[in-house]
C-alpha positions as CSV (number, residue, x, y, z in Angstrom):
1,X,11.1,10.3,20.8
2,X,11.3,8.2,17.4
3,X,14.4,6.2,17.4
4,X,14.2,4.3,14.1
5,X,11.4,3.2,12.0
6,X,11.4,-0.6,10.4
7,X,9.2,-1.1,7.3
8,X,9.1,-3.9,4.6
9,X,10.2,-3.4,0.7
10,X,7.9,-1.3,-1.6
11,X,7.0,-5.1,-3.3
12,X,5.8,-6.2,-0.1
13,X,3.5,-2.9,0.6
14,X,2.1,-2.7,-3.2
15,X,1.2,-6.3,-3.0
16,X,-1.0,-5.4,0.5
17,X,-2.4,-2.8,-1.5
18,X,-3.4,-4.7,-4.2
19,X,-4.9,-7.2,-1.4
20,X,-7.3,-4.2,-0.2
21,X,-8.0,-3.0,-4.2
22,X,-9.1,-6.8,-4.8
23,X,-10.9,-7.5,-1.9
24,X,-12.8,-4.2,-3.1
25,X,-13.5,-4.9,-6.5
26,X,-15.1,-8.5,-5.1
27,X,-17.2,-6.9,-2.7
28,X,-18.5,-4.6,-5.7
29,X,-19.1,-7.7,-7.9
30,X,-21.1,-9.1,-5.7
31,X,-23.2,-6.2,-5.0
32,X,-23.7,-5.4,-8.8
33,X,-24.4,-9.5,-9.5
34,X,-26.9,-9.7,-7.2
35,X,-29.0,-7.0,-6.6
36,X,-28.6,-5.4,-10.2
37,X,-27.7,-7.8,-13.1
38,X,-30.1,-10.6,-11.4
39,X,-32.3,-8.7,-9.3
40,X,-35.2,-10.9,-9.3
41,X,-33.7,-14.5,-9.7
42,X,-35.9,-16.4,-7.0
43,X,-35.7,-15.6,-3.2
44,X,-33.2,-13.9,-1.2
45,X,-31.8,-16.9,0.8
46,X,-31.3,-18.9,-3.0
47,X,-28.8,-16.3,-4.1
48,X,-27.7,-14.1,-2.4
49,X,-27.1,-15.4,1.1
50,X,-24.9,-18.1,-0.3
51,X,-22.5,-15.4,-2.6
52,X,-22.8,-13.3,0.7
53,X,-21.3,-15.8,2.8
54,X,-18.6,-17.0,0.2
55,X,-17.4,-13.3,-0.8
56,X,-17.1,-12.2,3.2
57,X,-14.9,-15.3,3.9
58,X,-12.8,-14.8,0.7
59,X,-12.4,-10.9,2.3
60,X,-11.7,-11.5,5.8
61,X,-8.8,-14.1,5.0
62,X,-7.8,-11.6,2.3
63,X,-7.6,-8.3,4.5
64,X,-6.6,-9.8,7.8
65,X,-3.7,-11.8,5.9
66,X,-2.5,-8.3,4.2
67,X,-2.8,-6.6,7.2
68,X,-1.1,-9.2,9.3
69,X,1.5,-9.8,6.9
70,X,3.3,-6.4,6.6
71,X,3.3,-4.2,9.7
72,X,5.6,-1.6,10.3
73,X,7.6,-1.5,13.4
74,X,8.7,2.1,14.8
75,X,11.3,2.2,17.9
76,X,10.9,5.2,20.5
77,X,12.2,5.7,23.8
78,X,8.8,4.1,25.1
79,X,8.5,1.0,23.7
80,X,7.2,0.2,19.9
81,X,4.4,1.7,18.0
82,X,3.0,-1.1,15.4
83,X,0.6,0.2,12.7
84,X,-2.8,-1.2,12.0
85,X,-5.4,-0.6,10.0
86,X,-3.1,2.6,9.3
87,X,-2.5,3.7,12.9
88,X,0.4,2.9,15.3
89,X,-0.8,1.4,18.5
90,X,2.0,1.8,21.2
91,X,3.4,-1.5,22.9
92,X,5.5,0.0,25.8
93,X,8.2,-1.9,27.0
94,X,6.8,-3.0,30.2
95,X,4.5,-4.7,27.9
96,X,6.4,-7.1,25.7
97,X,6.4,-10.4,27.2
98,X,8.6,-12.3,25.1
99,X,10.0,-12.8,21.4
100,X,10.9,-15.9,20.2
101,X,11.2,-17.6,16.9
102,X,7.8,-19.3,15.1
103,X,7.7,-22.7,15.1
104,X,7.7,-22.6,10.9
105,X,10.6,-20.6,10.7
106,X,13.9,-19.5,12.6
107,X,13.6,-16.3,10.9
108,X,10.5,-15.1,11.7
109,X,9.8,-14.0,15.2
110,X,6.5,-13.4,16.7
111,X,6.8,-10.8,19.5
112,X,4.2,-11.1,22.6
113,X,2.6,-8.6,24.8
114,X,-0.1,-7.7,26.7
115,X,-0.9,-4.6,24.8
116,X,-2.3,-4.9,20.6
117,X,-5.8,-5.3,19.8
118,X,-7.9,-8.9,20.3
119,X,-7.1,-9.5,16.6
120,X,-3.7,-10.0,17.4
121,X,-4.7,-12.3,19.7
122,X,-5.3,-14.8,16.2
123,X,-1.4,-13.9,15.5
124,X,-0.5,-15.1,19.1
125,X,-2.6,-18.7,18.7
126,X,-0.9,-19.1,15.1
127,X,2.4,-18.3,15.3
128,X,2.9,-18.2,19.0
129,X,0.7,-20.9,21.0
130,X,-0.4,-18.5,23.0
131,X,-3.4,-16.3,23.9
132,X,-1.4,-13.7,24.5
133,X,-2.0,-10.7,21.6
134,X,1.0,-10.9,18.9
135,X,2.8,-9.3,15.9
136,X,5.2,-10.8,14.0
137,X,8.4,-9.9,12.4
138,X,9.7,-11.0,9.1
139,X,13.0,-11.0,8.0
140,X,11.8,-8.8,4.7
141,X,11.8,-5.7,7.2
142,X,14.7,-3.1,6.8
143,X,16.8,-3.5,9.5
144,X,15.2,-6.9,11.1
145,X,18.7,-8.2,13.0
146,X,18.8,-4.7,15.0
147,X,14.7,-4.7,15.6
148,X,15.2,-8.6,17.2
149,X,18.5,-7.5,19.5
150,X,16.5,-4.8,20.8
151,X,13.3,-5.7,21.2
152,X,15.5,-8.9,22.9
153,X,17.5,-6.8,24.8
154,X,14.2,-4.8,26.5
155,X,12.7,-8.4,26.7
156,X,14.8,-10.0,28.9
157,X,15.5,-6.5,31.2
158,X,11.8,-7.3,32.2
């Protein structure tokens, strides 16, 4: 049963969709630059490999830092469902390790468990030290002081 749900201002979730809209219209410019505009500009590995391995870096650090950045947290009886990539993935209780502040700031919390997808693992080497998988949670989300006290509170119970 859904308890509460915790999301982050509508500034926040424009701005990640603005990430994905940009990080679309650069994958487009590259494929219209290269293989329409200049199809025939000298070899393949001259042109396009290089704009190919520029634009997919720019992308990945665009997208994974917009997803990253604003995830909503739901509470249930369960445990916590965290959305990525537009679906909830369900971190039980059991599951959470710990939660403790980052080491760049006393506000934001990064929340360990053995349960979220080996991206997160990159959120728990960051933020965490740890190869644990990770989420974290910013102070920008509605209701953050009652998220930490209970995710704390089902934290140390384990």
């Amino acid at each position: 049963m859904k308890i509460s749900t915790h999301t982050h201002p509508r500034y926040i979730v424009w701005l990640k969709y603005f990430c994905f809209v940009l990080a679309l219209k650069v994958f487009l410019d590259f494929l219209y630059t290269d293989f329409v505009k200049y199809p025939f500009l000298g070899s393949i590995f001259s042109t396009v490999i290089p704009d190919m391995l520029i634009s997919s870096a720019f992308l990945i650090v665009l997208l994974t830092s917009a997803y990253f950045f604003a995830q909503n947290v739901t509470v249930t009886n369960d445990g916590l469902l965290v959305e990525f990539l537009w679906q909830d993935l369900n971190v039980s209780w059991d599951e959470i390790i710990e939660i403790k502040p980052t080491f760049r700031s006393r506000k934001t919390y990064v929340v360990l468990t053995n349960a979220l997808t080996p991206f997160h693992r990159f959120i728990g080497l960051i933020y965490g030290l740890s190869v644990k998988p990770a989420f974290i949670i910013y102070p920008t989300i509605s209701e953050y002081e009652s998220l930490v006290e209970t995710i704390k509170s089902h934290a140390q119970r384990r």
